[in-house]
LUMSE-700569 format. One record per residue (C-alpha): z, x, y. Coordinates in steps of 0.001 Angstrom, whole numbers, plus 500000, padded with zeros to 6 digits. Example, Ala and Ser with C-alpha at 12.3 -4.5 7.8 and 13.67 -1.06 7.14 Angstrom:
507800512300495500/507140513670498940/
REM end
This chain:
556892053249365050/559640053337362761/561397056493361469/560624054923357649/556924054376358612/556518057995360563/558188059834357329/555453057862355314/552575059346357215/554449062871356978/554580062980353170/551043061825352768/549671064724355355/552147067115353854/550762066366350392/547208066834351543/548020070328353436/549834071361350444/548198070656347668/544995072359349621/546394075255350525/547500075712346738/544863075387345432/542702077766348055/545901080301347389/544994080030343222/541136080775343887/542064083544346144/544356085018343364/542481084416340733/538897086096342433/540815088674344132/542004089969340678/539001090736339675/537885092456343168/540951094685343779/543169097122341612/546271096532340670/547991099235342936/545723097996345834/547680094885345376/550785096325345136/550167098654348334/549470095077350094/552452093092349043/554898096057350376/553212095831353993/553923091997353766/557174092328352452/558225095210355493/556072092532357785/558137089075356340/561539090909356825/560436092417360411/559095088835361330/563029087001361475/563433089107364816/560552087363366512/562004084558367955/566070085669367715/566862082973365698/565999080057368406/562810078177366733/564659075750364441/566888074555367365/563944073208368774/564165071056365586/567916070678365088/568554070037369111/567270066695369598/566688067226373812/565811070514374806/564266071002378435/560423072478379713/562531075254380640/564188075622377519/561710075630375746/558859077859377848/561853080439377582/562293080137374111/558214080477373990/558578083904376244/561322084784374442/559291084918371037/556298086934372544/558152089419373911/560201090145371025/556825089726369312/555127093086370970/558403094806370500/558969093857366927/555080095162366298/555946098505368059/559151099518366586/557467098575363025/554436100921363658/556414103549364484/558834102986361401/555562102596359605/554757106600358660/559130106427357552/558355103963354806/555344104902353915/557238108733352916/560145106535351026/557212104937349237/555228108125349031/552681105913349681/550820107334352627/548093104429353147/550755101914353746/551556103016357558/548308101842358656/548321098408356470/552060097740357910/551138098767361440/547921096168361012/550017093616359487/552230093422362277/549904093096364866/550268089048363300/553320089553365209/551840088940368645/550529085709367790/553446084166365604/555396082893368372/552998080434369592/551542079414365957/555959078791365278/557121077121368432/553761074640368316/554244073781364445/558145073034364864/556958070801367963/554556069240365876/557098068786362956/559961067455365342/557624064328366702/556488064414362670/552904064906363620/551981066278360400/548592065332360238/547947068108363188/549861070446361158/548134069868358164/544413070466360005/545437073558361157/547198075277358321/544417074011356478/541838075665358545/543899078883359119/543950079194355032/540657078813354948/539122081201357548/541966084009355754/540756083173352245/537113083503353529/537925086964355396/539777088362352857/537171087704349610/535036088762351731/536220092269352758/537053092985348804/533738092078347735/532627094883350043/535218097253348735/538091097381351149/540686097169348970/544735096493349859/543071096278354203/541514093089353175/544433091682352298/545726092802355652/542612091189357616/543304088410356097/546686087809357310/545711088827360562/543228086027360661/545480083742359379/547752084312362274/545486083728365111/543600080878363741/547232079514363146/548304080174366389/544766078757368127/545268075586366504/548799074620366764/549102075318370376/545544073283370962/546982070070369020/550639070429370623/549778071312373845/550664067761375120/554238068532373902/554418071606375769/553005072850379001/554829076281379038/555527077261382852/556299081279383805/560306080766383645/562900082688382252/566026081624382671/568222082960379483/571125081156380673/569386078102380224/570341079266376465/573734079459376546/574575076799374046/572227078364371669/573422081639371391/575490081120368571/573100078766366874/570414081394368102/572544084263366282/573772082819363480/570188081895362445/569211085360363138/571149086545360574/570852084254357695/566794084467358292/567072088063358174/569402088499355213/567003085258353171/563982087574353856/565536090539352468/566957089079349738/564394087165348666/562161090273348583/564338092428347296/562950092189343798/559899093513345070/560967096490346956/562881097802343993/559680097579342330/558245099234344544/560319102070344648/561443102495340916/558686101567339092/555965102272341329/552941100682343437/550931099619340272/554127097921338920/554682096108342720/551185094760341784/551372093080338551/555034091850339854/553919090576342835/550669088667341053/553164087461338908/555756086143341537/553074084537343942/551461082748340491/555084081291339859/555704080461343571/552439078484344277/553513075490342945/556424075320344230/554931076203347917/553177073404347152/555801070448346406/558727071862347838/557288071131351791/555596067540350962/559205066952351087/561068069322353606/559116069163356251/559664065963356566/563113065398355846/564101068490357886/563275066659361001/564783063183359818/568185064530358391/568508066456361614/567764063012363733/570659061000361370/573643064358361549/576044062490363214/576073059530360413/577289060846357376/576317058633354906/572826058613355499/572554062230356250/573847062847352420/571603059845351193/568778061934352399/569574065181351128/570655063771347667/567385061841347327/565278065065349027/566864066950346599/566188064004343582/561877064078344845/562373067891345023/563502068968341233/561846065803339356/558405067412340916/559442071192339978/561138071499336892/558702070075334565/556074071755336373/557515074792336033/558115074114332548/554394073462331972/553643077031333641/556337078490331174/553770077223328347/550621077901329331/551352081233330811/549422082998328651/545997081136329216/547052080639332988/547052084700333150/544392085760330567/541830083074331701/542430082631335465/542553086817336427/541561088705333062/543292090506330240/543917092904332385/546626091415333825/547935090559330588/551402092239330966/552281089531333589/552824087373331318/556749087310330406/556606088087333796/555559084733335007/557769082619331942/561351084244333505/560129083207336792/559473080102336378/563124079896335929/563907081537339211/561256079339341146/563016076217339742/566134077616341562/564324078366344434/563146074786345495/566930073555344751/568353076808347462/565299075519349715/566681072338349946/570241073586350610/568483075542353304/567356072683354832/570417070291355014/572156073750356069/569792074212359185/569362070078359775/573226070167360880/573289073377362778/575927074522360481/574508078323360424/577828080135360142/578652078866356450/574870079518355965/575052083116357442/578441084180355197/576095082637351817/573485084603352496/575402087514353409/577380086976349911/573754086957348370/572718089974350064/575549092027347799/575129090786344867/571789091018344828/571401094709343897/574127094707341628/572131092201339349/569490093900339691/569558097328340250/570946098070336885/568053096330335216/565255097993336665/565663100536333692/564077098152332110/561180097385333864/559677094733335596/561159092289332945/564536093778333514/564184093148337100/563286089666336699/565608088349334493/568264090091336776/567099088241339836/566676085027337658/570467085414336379/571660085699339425/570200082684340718/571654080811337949/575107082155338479/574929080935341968/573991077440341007/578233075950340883/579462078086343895/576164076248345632/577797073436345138/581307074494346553/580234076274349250/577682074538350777/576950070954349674/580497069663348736/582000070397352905/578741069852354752/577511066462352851/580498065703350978/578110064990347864/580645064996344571/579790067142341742/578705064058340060/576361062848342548/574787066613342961/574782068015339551/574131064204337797/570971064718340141/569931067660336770/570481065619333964/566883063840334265/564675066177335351/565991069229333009/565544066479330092/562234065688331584/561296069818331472/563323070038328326/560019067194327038/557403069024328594/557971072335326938/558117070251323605/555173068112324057/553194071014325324/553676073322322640/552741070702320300/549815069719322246/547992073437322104/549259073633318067/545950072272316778/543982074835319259/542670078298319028/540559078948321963/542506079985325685/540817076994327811/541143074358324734/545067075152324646/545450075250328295/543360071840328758/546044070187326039/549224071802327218/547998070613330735/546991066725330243/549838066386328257/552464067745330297/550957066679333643/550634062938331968/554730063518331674/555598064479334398/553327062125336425/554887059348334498/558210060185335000/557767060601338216/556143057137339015/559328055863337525/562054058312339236/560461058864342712/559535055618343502/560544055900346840/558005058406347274/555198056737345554/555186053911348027/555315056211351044/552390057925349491/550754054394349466/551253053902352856/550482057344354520/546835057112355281/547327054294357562/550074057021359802/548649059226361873/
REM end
């Protein structure tokens, strides 16, 4: 089967496992509002935050070399696998016992137990990762879709559950617990096939990696830091009940874009790494990854800019209300955050994790100078500095990353804007316009919506043609 005809089936199964999970991740937001307190929330999103950032260690950067190294060995990879659950207990252990440490910085007592619980997830990520990037390098994404799909569902399920019955920020924790070993039951039962592991250990048999291995280590670690780092100022300035209307906010903004953004780079991770060593079509696919990527975001997140305030007020209560300028400067910042994922991508696709690492790292400072100094003024403050920042970065992108790795001009990469920002730029127009004549929440919603989705789903018939006809021809890929 063709690489064309494989990438086909891949979007189509990626579409179906996204759009699912998005829309099971909106229901569980918007019920859960109205089951937990805002600080429960809060107290939640810290222990996932201290859980995402202790998670890079797991596997010591080595996963996404099964995915960037086209022929790794059984005994490569079983030590990779032993490698992961190893590190796995230890990461869990050295986390509960920094657990009672952060809760004191916090003054948050309850969140050593929730972190300690969280972590146990820890124990069962290795074989949930190594399975889904074996799955994703033979683009089996219809297994991959099956079981993310199922592992959302049994967490959802768990979680509602457990807050119905009054358990507060721990069902959140259950939840992603559940999540975990459902994930991990499932990937290793459909890749299984691909992977036999046998009781070797043979770190030497790594020996090539260890740069890859280490330079990974250290971007992942610094991205999960610094992509969180909004949140644990937050946390600490403003307070757990602040953490919790932030955090509603930022995972409102984000599930769209957790929806589009890996239709397309899950696929084209795998296929840009397979094409490295041919320039031309390495860029071609990054440049039109990149095109799919932002004509699917940026009027979307345009359309969440206007209907923010019936989004919020109808979907988890007035009480929530004060996310709402929360969510509109976000938007911003998750517009900029499918364009980095991308970067990401090509980044990781040709193993060039140094210049990745030294990005990051330069992220990692000027982080909390853009937003330190605005968390004076609240949780807006601290959002438009992260935003800003994010914006700022946008040219050196360019010079730093994509210019030497894919050698795209800065008229191919930033002529890539012009459409889609005109295209957002039309949405934000047409759906003000549209809710003008209403006066009812739902009624101005249901306009902006049809109106703005009609757009956008227009425009993108026209501009992402390409991926239109692989959508066409998915079903019939396995």
């Amino acid at each position: 089967m063709s690489l064309k005809r494989q990438a086909a089936g891949g979007v189509f199964w990626n579409l179906l496992n996204s759009g699912t999970i998005a829309v099971l991740q909106f229901v569980h937001l918007a019920v859960l509002a109205r089951l937990i307190t805002k600080a429960d929330f809060g107290l939640a999103a810290l222990a996932a935050v201290v859980a995402a950032f202790a998670r890079v260690w797991v596997d010591l950067g080595l996963g996404n070399a099964i995915v960037q190294r086209q022929q790794l060995t059984r005994d490569q990879l079983s030590t990779i696998l032993w490698i992961g659950v190893g590190m796995g207990g230890l990461v869990w252990l050295v986390m509960s016992a920094l657990a009672p440490w952060i809760a004191r910085y916090y003054e948050e007592p309850g969140l050593a137990g929730l972190i300690a619980l969280v972590g146990a997830g820890f124990l069962l990520f290795p074989v949930a990762n190594q399975y889904l990037l074996l799955l994703m390098k033979e683009l089996r994404f219809r297994s991959i879709a099956i079981a993310e799909i199922l592992a959302k569902l049994a967490s959802v399920g768990v979680t509602l559950a457990l807050a119905a019955a009054g358990h507060g920020p721990w069902s959140i924790a259950w939840g992603m617990l559940v999540s975990e070993f459902m994930r991990a039951v499932l990937m290793c039962a459909f890749g299984l096939d691909l992977l036999r592991p046998v009781w070797t250990f043979q770190p030497r048999a790594l020996s090539d990696l260890k740069s890859f291995g280490m330079f990974q280590l250290g971007t992942r670690m610094i991205q999960s830091f610094v992509q969180d780092l909004d949140v644990l100022i937050v946390g600490k300035v403003i307070g757990r009940e602040g953490v919790g209307i932030y955090s509603y906010a930022k995972q409102l903004v984000l599930a769209p874009i957790l929806m589009i953004v890996p239709i397309v780079t899950q696929v084209s991770f795998p296929t840009m790494a397979r094409v490295q060593a041919e320039p031309e079509r390495f860029r071609g696919l990054f440049l039109r990854s990149l095109r799919t990527v932002i004509y699917l975001v940026f009027p979307v997140c345009a359309l969440l800019m206007v209907t923010a305030d019936e989004v919020v007020i109808l979907c988890f209560g007035r009480a929530w209300g004060a996310t709402l300028l929360i969510v509109q400067i976000l938007a911003i910042f998750a517009a900029l955050r499918a364009v980095a994922t991308l970067l990401g991508v090509m980044m990781n696709a040709c193993g060039r994790m140094r210049r990745q690492f030294f990005w990051n790292l330069a992220q990692l400072i000027l982080a909390p100078l853009a937003m330190v100094p605005m968390a004076d003024r609240g949780l807006t403050g601290v959002a438009w500095g992260w935003t800003g920042l994010q914006l700022a970065l946008v040219l050196p992108g360019w010079l730093a990353l994509v210019r030497p790795v894919c050698g795209a001009t800065v008229r191919e990469y930033f002529g890539l804007f012009i459409g889609p920002l005109a295209l957002s730029a039309l949405v934000v127009v047409a759906g003000y316009a549209a809710q003008m004549p209403f006066a009812g929440h739902l009624a101005r919603l249901a306009a902006a919506g049809v109106v703005g989705g009609a757009i956008t789903l227009a425009a993108n018939a026209w501009a992402n043609r390409d991926l239109v006809d692989l959508l066409k021809r998915g079903p019939k890929v396995a």
